[in-house]
Backbone bond lengths (Angstrom), bond angles and torsions (degrees), N, CA, C in turn:
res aa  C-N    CA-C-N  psi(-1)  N-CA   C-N-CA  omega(-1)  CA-C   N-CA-C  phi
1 X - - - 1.461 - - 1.532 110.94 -
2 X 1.078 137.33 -41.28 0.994 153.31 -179.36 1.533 113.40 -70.79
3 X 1.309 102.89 -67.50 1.714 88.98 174.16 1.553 114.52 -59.59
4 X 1.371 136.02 -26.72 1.217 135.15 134.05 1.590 130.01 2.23
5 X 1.538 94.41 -71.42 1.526 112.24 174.13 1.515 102.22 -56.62
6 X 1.080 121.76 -61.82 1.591 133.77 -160.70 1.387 107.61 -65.92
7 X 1.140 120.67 -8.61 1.551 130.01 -158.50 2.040 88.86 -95.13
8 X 1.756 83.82 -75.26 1.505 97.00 178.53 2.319 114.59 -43.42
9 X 1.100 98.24 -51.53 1.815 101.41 166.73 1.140 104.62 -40.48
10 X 1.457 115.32 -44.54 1.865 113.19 -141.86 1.671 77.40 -70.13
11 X 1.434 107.80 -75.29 1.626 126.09 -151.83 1.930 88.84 -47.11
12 X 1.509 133.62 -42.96 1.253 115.62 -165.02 1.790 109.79 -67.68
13 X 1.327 88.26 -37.39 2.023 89.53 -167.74 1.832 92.00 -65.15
14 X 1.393 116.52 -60.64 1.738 94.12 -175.84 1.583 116.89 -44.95
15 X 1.336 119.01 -56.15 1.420 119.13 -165.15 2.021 102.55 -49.30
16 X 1.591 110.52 -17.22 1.429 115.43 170.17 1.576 112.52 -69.75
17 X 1.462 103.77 -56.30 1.522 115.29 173.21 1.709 113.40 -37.86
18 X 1.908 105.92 -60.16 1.185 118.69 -177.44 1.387 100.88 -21.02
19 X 1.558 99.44 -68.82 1.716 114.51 -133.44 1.590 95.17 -87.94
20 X 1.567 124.79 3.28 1.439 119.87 143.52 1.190 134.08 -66.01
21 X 1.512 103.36 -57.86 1.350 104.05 162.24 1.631 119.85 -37.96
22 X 1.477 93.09 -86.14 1.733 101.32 -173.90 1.505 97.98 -32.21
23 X 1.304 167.35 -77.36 0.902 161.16 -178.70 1.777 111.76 -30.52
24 X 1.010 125.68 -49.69 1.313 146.53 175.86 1.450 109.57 -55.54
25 X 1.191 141.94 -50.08 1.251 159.78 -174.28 1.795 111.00 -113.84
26 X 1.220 115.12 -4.97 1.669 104.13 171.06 1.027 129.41 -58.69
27 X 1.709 97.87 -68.61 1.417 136.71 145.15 1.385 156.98 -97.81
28 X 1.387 137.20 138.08 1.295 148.09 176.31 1.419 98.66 -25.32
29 X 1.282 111.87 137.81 1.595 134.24 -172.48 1.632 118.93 52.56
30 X 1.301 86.84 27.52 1.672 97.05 173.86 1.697 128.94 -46.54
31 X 1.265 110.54 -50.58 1.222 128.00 167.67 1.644 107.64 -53.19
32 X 1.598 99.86 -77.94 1.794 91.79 -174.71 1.709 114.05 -34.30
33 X 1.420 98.88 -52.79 2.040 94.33 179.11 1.379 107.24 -48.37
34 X 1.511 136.83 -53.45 1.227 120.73 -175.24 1.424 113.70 -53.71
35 X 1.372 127.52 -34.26 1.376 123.76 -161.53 1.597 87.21 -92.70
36 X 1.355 122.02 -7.96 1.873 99.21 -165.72 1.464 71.17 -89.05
37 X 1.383 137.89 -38.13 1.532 130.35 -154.38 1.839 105.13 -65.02
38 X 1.379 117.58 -40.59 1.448 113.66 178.77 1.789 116.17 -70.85
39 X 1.479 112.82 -8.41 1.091 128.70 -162.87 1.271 85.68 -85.75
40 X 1.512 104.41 -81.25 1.669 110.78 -165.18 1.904 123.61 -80.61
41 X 1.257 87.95 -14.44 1.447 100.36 -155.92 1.307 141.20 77.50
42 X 1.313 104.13 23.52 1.859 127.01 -159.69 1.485 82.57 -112.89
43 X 1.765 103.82 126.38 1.634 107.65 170.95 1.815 99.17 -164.61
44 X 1.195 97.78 167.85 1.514 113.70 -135.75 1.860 71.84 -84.62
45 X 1.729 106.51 164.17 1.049 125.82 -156.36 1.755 113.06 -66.26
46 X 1.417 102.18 -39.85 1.503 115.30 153.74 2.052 129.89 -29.77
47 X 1.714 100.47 -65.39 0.972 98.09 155.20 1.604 135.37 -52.37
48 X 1.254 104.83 -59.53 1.813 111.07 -175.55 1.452 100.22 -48.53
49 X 1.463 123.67 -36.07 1.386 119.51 -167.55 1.596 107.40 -69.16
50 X 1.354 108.97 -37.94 1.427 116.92 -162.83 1.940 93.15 -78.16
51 X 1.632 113.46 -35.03 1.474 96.16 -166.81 1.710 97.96 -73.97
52 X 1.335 118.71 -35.83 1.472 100.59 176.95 1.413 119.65 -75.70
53 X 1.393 122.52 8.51 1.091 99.99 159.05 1.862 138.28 -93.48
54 X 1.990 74.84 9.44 1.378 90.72 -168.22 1.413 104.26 -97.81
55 X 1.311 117.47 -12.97 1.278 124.22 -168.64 1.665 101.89 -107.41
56 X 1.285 123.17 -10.05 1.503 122.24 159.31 1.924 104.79 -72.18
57 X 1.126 108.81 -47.13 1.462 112.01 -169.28 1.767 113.00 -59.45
58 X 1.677 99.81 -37.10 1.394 110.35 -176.52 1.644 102.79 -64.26
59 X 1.244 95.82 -58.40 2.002 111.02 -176.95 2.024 88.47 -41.16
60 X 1.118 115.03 -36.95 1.690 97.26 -149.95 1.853 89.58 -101.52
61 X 0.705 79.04 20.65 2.217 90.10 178.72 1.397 104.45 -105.80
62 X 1.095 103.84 -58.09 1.333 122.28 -175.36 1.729 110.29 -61.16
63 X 1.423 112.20 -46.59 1.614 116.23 -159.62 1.811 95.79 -84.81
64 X 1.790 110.55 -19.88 1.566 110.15 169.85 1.567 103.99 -71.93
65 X 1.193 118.74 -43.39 1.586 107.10 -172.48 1.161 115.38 -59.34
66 X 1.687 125.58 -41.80 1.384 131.89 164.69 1.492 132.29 -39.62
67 X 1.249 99.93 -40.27 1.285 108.74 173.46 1.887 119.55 -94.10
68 X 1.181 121.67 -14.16 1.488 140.99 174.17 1.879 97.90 -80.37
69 X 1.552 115.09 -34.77 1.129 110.82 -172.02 1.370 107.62 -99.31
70 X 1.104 131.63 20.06 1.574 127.78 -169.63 1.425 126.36 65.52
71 X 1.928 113.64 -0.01 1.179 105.03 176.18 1.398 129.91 -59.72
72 X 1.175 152.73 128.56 1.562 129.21 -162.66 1.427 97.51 -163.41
């Protein structure tokens, strides 16, 4: 179960990385957007998609451990 979890994290945080990069290297001023994006938190639709998908996966990691651990 666990390496499970870690499996599903691993594949969500790269597919985050991915969609930095690819953003990073698509287009002209790629870099500055990443750094305006850690600045402001404003990032192209790709990213936001990829961070919520990282933050759905965490929420559903988290709400399995709760329930595997008797939290209730």
């Amino acid at each position: 179960m666990v390496s499970t979890q870690a499996e599903i994290l691993r594949k969500s945080i790269e597919n985050l990385i991915d969609a930095k990069i690819q953003d990073v290297l698509a287009r002209p001023g790629g870099l500055d957007r990443l750094l305006a994006h850690r600045r402001s938190g404003v990032a192209s639709f790709d990213i936001r998609n990829a961070e919520r998908r990282l933050e759905q996966t965490l929420s559903e990691i988290l709400s399995l451990e709760g329930v595997y651990s008797g939290d209730d």
